[in-house]
N, C-alpha and C positions, 0 to 999 in steps of 0.2 A: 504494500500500500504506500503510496506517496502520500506527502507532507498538503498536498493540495484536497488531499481524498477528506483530509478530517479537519480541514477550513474551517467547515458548519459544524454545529453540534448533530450527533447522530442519537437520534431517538430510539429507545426498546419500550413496546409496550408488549406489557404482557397475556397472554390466555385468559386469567383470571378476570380481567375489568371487559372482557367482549361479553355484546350478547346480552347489556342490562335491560336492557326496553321492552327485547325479547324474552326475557324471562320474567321479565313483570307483567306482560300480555297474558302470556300462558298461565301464570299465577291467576291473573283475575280471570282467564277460560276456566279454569280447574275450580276458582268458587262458585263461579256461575252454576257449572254443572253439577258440582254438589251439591247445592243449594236447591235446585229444581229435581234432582234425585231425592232429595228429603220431603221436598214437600208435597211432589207430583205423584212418585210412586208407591206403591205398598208398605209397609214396614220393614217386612223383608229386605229392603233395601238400604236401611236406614246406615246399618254402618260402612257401607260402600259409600254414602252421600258423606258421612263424617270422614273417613279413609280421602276421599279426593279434596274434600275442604282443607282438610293440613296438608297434603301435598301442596294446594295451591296457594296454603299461606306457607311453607316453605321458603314455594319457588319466589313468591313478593320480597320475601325478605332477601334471599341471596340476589334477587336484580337489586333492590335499592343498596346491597353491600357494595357491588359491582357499578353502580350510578356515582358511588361517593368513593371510590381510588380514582387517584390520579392517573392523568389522559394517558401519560408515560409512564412505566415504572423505573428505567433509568436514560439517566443522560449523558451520552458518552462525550466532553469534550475536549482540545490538546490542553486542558487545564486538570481535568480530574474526571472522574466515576463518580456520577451521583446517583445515588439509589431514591425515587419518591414515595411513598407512603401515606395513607391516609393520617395518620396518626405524626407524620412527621419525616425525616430525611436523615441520609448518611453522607458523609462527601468524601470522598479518597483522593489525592492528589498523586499523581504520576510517580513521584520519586518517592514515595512511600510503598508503592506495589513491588515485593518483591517475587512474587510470582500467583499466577491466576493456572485452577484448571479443575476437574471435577475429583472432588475425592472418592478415592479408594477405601472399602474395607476388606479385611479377610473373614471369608464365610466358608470357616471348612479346609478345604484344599485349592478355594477359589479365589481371587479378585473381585470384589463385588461392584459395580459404579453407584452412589449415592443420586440422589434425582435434587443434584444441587449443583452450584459451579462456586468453588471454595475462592477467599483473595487468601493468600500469606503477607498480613504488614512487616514491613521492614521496622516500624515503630508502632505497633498496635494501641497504643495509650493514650496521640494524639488524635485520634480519631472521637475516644471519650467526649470530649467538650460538646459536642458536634450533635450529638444525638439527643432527641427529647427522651424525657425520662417516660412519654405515654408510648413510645418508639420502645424501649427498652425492653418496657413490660410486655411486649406485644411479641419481641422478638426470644425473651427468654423463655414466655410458653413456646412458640413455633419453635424453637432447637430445642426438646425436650426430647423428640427422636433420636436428633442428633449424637444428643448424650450416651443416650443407652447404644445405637451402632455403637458409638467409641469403646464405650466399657467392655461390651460383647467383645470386639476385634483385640482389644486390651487385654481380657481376664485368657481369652485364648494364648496369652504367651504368657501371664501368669501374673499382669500387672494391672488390676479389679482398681479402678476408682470408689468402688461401693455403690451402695444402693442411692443415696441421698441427691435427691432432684434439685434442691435448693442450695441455691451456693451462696457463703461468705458475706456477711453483707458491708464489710469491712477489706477495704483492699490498699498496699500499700505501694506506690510507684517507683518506679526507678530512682527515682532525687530522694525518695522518701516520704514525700507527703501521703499522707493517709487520709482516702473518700471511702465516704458510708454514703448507705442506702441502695436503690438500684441502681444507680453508675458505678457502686464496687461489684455488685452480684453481677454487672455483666460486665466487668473487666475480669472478674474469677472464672467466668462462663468462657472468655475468649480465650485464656491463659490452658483450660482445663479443652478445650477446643483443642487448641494448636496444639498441643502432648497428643493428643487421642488420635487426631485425626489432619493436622499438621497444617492447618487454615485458621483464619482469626474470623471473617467474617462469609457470610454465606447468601447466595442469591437460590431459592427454590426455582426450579425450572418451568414452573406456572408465571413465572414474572419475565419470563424470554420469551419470543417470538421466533425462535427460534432452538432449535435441536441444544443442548449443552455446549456440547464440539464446537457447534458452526457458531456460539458468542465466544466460546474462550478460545476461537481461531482470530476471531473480528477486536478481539480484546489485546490480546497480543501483538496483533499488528497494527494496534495504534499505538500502541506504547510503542513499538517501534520505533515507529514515525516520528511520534514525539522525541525518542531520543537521537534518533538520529539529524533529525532539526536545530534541536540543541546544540550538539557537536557542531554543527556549521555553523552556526550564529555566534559559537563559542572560536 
C-alpha cells in the first residue's frame, strides 16, 4: 500500500450495527401477528400468540441496540486506530502498535483461531486515560470469554490463573502511581490478557466488515505506510 492509499481516513463498520430498521420492522410484524393470534384465534393458540410477541419484542430491542452504535466501528487513520462505541472510544496511535493479528489458542493437539483480531501495545498503560470508564465496564464483561480460552490454553501446560473472573481493583504502573476502581480492573485485565494470550487489546470480528485476515492484512499495511513515510520525511 502506498502512503497516498491512506491520505483519507479508512472507515470499518461492522456486522453488528446493519440491518437496525430491518429488525425493528420484523419486531413490530412479529407483535402484530401475535397479537391477532391471541385475540383472533382459539385458545389453543394462545401461547404461540405469547411465543411470537417476545420474539418480536426481542427482535425491537436488538434493532434499537443496533440504531444506537456508531455508523463506524473503527477509524483507521496515518494518525492512529480508533475503535467507536456506543458507550465511548479507544485510540491507539501508530508507534504504540507493536504488533496486530488474530490470537491463537491451544485446544488439545491443535491451534485454535479466536473470533477476535488481538493489538500487542508496545506501552499498554497509555492507552488507560483514553477510555470511558462506561467503555470499560462494557469491555471487561465482553472479555470474560477471553479469560477462560487463556486459563484453558494456560492450565494445559500447567500455568491455571484460577477461577476468579474479577480482577484487582487496585493497579500499580510503571513510574509507580497507583489507580483504583475500573481503570485498575482493566489494566489487570490487559496485563493478565497479554500472559495468556499475548494481546492487550481486542477487536471481536462482529465489529469488521471484513474476514479477521483480510483487517489484520489492511492493518499492517498501513502501519507500513505510515512508517515508511516517516523515514522519508525523516
Amino acid at each position: 500500500m502506498s502512503t497516498s492509499e491512506i491520505t483519507d481516513t479508512i472507515y470499518i463498520r461492522g456486522v453488528s450495527s446493519h440491518n437496525g430498521l430491518t429488525t425493528i420492522l420484523i419486531g413490530l410484524v412479529a407483535l402484530t401477528v401475535g397479537s391477532l393470534v391471541i385475540n383472533l384465534l382459539p385458545e389453543l393458540f394462545f401461547l404461540a400468540g405469547i411465543i411470537v410477541i417476545a420474539v418480536g419484542i426481542i427482535a425491537i430491542t436488538m434493532g434499537i441496540f443496533k440504531i444506537r452504535e456508531p455508523k463506524y466501528s473503527l477509524e483507521i487513520t496515518k494518525q492512529a486506530v480508533t475503535y467507536h462505541h456506543r458507550l465511548g472510544k479507544w485510540h491507539i496511535p501508530w508507534d504504540n502498535i507493536q504488533r496486530v493479528d488474530v490470537p491463537r489458542v491451544h485446544m488439545g493437539l491443535e491451534h485454535v483461531d479466536l473470533e477476535m483480531v488481538g493489538f500487542r501495545l508496545k506501552h499498554p498503560e497509555t492507552i488507560l486515560p483514553n477510555i470511558s470508564p462506561r467503555l470499560i465496564t462494557h469491555l471487561l464483561m465482553e472479555q470474560r470469554p477471553l479469560v477462560v480460552k487463556a486459563e484453558q490454553a494456560n492450565c494445559g501446560t500447567g500455568k491455571c490463573y484460577g477461577d476468579d473472573m474479577i480482577e484487582d481493583a487496585k493497579y500499580k504502573t510503571v513510574d509507580g502511581t497507583i489507580i483504583k476502581g475500573v481503570i485498575a480492573m482493566f489494566a489487570n485485565r490487559m496485563r493478565k490478557l497479554q500472559n495468556g494470550l499475548g494481546y492487550d487489546i481486542f477487536i471481536s470480528i462482529n465489529e469488521l466488515d471484513r474476514s479477521a485476515e483480510e483487517f489484520v492484512a489492511l492493518v499492517r499495511q498501513c502501519q507500513e505506510s505510515v512508517q515508511h513515510e516517516k523515514i522519508r520525511l525523516d
